[in-house]
C-alpha positions as CSV (number, residue, x, y, z in Angstrom):
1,X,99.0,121.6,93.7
2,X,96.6,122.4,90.9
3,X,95.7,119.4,88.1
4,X,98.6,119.4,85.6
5,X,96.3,119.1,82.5
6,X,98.9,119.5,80.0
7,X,101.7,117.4,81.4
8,X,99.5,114.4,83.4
9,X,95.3,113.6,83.6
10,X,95.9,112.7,86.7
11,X,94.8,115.2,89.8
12,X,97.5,115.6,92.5
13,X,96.8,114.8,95.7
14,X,98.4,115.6,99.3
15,X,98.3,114.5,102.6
16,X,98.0,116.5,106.3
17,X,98.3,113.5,109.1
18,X,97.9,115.0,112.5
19,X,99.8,112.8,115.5
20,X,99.8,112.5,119.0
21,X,103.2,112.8,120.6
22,X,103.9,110.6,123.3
23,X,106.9,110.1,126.1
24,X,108.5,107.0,124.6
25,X,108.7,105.4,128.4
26,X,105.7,106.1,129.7
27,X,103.1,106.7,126.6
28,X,102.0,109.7,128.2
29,X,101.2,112.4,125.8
30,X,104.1,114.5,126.4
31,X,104.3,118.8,125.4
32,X,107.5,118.9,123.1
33,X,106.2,120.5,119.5
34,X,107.6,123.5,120.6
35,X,110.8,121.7,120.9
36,X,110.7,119.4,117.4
37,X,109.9,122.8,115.4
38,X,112.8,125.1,117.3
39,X,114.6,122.5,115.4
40,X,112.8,122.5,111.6
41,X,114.5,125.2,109.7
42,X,112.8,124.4,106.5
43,X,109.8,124.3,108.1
44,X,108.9,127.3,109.2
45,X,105.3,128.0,108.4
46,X,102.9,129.3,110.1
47,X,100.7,127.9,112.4
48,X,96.9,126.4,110.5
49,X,98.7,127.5,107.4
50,X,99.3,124.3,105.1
51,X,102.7,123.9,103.2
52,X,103.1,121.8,100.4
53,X,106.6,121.9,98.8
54,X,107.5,119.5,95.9
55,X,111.1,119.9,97.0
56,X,110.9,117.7,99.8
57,X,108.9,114.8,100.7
58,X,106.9,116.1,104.2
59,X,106.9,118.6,106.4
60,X,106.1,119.6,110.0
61,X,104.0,122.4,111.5
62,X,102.5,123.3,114.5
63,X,98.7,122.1,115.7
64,X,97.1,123.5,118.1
65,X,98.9,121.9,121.5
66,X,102.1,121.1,121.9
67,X,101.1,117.3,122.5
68,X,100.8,117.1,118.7
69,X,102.3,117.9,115.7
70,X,101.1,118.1,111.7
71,X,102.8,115.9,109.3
72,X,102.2,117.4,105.4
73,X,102.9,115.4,102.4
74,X,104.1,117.2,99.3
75,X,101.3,116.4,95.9
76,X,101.5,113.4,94.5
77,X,100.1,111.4,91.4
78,X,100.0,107.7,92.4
79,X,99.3,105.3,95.3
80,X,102.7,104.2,95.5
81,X,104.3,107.4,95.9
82,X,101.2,108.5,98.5
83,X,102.0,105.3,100.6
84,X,105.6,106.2,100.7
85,X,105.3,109.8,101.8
86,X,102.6,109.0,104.4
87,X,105.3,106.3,105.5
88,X,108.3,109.0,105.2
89,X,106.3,111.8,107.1
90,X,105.7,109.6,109.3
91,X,109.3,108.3,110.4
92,X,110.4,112.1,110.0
93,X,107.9,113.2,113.1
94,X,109.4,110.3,114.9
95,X,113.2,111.0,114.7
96,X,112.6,114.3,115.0
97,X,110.5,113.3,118.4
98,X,112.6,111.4,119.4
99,X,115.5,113.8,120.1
100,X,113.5,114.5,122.9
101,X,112.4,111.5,124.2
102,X,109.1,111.1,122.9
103,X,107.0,108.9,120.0
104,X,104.8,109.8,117.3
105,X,101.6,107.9,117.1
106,X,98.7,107.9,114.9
107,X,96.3,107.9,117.4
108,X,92.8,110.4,117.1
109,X,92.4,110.8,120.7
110,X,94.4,110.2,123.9
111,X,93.0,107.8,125.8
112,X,93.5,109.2,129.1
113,X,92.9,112.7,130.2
114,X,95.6,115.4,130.6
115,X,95.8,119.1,130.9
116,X,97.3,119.9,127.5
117,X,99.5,122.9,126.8
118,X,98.5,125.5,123.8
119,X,100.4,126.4,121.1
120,X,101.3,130.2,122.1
121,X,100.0,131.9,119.5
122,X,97.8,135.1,119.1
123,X,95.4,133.2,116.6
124,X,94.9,129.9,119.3
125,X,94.9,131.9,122.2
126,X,92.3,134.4,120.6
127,X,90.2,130.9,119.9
128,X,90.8,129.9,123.7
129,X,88.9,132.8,124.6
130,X,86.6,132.7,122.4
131,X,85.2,128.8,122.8
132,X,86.5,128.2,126.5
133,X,86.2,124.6,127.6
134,X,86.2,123.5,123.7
135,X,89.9,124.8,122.9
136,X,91.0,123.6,126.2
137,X,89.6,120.0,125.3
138,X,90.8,120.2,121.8
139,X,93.3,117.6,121.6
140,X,92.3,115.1,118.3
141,X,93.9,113.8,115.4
142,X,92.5,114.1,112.0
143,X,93.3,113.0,108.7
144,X,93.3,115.8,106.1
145,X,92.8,115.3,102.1
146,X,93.9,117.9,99.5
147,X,92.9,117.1,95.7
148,X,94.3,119.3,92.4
149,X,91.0,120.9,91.2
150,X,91.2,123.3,87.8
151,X,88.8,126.0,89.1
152,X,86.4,127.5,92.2
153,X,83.9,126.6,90.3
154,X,84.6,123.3,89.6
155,X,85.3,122.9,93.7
156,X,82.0,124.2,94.5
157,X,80.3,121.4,91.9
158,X,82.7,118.5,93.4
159,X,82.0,119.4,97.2
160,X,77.9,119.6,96.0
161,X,78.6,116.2,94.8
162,X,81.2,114.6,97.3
163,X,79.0,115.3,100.2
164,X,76.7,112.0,100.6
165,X,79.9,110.0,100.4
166,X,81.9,111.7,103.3
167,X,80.3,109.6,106.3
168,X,81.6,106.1,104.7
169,X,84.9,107.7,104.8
170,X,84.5,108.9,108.1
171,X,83.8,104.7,108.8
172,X,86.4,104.0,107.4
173,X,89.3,105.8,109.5
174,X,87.4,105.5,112.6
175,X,90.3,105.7,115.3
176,X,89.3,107.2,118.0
177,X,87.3,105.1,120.8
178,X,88.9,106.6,124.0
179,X,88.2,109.9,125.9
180,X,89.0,110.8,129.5
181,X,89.7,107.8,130.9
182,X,86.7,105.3,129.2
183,X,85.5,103.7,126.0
184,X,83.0,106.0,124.7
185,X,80.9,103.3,122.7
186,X,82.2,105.4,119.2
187,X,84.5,104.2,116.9
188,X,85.4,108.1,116.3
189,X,84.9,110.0,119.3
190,X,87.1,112.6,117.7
191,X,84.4,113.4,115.4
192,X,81.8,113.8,118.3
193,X,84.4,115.6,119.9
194,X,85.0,117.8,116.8
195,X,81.6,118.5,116.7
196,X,81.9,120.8,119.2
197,X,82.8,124.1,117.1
198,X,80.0,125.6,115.7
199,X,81.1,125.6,112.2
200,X,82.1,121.8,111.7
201,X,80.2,118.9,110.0
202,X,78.0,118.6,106.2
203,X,76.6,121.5,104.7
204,X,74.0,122.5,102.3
205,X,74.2,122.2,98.6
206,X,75.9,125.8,97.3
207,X,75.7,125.6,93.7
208,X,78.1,128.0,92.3
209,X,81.0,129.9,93.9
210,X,79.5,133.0,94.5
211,X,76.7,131.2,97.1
212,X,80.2,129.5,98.8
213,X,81.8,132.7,99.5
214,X,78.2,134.3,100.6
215,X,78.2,131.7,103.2
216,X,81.5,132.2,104.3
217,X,81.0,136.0,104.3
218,X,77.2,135.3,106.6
219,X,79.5,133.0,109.2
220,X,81.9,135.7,109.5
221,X,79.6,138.3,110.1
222,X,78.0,136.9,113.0
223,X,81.0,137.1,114.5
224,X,81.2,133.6,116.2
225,X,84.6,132.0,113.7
226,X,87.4,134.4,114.0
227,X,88.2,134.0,110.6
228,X,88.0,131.8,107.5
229,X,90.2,129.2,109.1
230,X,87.6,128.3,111.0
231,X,85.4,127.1,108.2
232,X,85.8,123.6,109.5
233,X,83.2,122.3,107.2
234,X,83.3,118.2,106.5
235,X,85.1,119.5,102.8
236,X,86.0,122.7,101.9
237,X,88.0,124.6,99.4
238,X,91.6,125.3,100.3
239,X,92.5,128.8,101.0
240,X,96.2,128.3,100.6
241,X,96.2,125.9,97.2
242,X,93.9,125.1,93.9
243,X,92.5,122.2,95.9
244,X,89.4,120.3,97.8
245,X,90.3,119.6,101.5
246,X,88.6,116.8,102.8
247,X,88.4,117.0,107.2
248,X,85.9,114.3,108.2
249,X,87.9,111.6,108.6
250,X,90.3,110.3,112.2
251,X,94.2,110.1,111.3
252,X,94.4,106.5,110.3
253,X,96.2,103.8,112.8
254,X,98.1,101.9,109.6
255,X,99.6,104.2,107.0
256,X,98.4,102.1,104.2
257,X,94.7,102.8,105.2
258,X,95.6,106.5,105.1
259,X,96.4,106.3,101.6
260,X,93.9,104.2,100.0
261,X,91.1,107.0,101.7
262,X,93.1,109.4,100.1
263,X,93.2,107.3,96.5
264,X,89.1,107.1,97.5
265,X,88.9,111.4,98.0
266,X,90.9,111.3,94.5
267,X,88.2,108.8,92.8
268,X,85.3,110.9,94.4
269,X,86.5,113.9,93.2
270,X,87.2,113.2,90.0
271,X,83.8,111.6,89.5
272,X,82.2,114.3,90.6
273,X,83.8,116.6,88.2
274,X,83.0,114.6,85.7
275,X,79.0,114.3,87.0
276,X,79.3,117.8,87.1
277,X,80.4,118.2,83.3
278,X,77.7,115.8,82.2
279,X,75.2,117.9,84.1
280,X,74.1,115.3,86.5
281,X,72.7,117.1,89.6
282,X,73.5,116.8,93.0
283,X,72.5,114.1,95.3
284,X,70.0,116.4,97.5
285,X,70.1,114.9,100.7
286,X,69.4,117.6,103.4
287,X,71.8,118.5,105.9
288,X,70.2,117.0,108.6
289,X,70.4,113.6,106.9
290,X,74.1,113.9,106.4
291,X,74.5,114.4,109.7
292,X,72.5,111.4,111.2
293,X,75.0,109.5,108.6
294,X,77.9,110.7,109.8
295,X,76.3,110.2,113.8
296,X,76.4,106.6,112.4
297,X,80.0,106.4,110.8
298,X,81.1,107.8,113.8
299,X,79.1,105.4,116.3
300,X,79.9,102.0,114.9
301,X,82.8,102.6,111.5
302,X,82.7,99.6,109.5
303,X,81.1,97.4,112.3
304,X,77.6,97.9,112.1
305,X,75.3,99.5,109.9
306,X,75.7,102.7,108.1
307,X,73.6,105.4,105.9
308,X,73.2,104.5,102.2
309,X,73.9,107.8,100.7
310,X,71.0,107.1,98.1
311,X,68.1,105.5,99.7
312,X,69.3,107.4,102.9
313,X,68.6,103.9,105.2
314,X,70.5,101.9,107.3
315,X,72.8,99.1,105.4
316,X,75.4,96.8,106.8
317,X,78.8,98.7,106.2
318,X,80.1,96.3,103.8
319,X,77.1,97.2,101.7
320,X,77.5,101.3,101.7
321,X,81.4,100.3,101.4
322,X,81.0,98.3,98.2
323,X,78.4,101.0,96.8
324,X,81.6,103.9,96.9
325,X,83.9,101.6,95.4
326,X,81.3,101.1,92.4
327,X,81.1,104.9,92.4
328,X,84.4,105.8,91.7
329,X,85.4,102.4,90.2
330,X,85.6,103.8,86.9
331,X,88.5,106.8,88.0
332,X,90.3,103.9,90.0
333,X,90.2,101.7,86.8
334,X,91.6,104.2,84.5
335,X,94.4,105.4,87.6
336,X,95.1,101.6,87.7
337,X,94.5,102.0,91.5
338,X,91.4,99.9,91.5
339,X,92.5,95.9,92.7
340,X,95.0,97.7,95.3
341,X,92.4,99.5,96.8
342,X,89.6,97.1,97.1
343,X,92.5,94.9,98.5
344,X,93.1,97.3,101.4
345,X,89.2,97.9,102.0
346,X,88.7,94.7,102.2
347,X,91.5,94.6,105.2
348,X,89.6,97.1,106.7
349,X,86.5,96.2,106.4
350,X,88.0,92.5,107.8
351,X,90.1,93.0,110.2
352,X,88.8,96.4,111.7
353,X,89.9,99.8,111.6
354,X,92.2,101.4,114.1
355,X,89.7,101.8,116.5
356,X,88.8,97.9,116.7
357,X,92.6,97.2,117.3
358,X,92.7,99.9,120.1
359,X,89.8,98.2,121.7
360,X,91.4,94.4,121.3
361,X,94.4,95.4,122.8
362,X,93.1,97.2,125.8
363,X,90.5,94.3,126.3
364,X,93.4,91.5,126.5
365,X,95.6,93.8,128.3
366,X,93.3,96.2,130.7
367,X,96.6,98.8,129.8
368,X,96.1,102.4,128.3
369,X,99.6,102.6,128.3
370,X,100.1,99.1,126.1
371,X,97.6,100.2,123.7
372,X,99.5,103.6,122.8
373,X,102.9,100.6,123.0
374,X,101.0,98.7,120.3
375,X,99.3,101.7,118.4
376,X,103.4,103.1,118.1
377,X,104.4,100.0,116.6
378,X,101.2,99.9,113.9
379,X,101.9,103.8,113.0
380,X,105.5,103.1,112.1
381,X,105.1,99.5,110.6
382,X,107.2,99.3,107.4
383,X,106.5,97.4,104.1
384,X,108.4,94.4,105.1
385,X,105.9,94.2,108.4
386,X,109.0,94.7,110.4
387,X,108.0,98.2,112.7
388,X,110.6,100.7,112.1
């Protein structure tokens, strides 16, 4: 899924959606993964392990409990063809799902709590007793970016350079403002919720490859992560593929949301390689300030204020927003992806991410169960507006 320099400019990039499944009468989160991937014979990866295959348009894996399953898009060069696998994935998980009565929905979190079944697997049930109360409480839906990069070493400069941006992303997909029963105030609980493990969120500047794997190499050593999966930094570089992986951001309600972030990861990459090149340094924010930005994404999305990645003060979203679409406009322009995805921001930053439709509908309904209805109907919506 490298960047095909001699055939196409233009860096691949690939797709991991993570969904909820839900009992298609009751919108009860519903234990039948197991079941869906007895059934996926050209699927059979293993668990955490990412499988891209230009053969086929998505495929399924295992995540962690059996409530959800992991949708992965093969690479792609263009919008378009990102909106229709997202879409395809998407109405794959479903049909498969629904040989067993169930839904797939792109929601982050459930909104009501459950005891949730793990995946039986040495590695999961090794992390079960490892992190307790965390693993049994790990039940979220993120939205997972992978873009073509030519070397480590050109990774390590784009994730030094991506990092400021990541919260405004993480505003952008918020979908996530139910745990346990109550509206937790956030627009991505998930991410507060993610928080949790002891290797997630923003991390220093490494500067070359060899400080990358160091760091990796200290974590392990302490013997808290079980292993280099569990690297669940904000970005990181792929283990499995010649790529940057992207994990801040909440599996997006609408489909077409999901793909214009993903066109926005391919713009911020790209400009970062190419900052990199020029030998412009590094944005040096501190870790600490990234994470007070991304406290903010996660608190109010694109509703209220967020962090300006340069003057590192609070700006109304639309503000920050606009400032990343300037930053990457030049890539977009040249990818002819530019109108489209101002377009779609602008529906986002209008009408309100996933988690402002959650809220809506639970505030004219005062139903759980009719949000997850309406949240089905959004994830599966096709071109035409007619919900497949």
């Amino acid at each position: 899924m490298g960047r095909e320099s001699a055939k196409s400019p233009v860096r691949s990039v690939g797709v991991e959606e993570e969904l909820l499944l839900i009992d298609a009468v009751s919108a009860r989160p519903v234990a039948v993964a197991g079941s869906i991937m007895s059934l996926q014979d050209a699927v059979a990866v293993p668990p955490g392990t990412a499988s891209f295959d230009a053969r086929i348009p998505s495929t399924l894996q295992f995540e962690v409990k059996q409530e959800q399953i992991e949708v992965i898009s093969r690479p792609v060069h263009t919008l378009a063809e990102l909106t229709s696998a997202i879409r395809a994935g998407r109405k794959r998980s479903d049909a498969a799902a629904g040989l067993f009565g169930a839904r797939t929905v792109a929601m982050a979190t459930a909104i009501e709590p459950l005891a949730t079944c793990l995946v039986p697997v040495p590695r999961y049930e090794a992390m079960e007793s490892q992190f307790g109360m965390t693993m049994r409480h790990q039940l979220s839906c993120g939205f997972h970016v992978h873009v073509g990069i030519e070397s480590a070493e050109e990774g390590i400069a784009v994730l030094d350079r991506i990092r400021v941006w990541l919260p405004v992303l993480l505003a952008l997909s918020a979908n996530s403002p139910f745990w346990e029963g109550e509206d937790t105030g956030y627009a991505s609980y998930r991410y507060q919720a993610w928080m949790r493990w002891p290797t997630t969120g923003p991390n220093e500047i490494f500067g070359s490859e060899a400080q990358y794997r160091a760091t990796v190499e200290d974590l392990l050593r302490t013997g808290v992560p079980l292993d280099e999966g569990m690297m669940y930094f904000d970005a990181r570089l792929s283990r499995h593929h010649p790529t940057i992986e992207t994990r801040i951001a909440d599996v997006c309600l609408d489909g077409e949301h999901a793909a214009v972030i993903a066109a926005l990861v391919r713009g911020l990459v790209e400009t970062a390689a190419r900052e990199w090149r020029a030998r412009k340094a590094p944005v040096p924010a501190s870790v600490l300030q990234l994470r007070l930005a991304s406290w903010r994404a996660s608190k109010s999305g694109t509703e209220g204020d967020l962090i300006d990645p340069l003057s590192e003060t609070p700006m109304p979203a639309r503000v920050v927003v606009r400032a990343l679409l300037e930053h990457v406009a030049p890539v977009l322009g040249e990818l002819g992806e530019e109108s489209e995805v101002a377009r779609i921001v602008d529906d986002i930053l209008t009408n309100g991410t996933g988690a402002r439709r959650q809220r809506e509908t639970f505030a004219s309904t005062g139903s759980a169960s009719a949000v997850i209805k309406d949240a089905v109907g959004r994830t599966h919506l096709a071109p035409s507006g007619v919900t497949a």
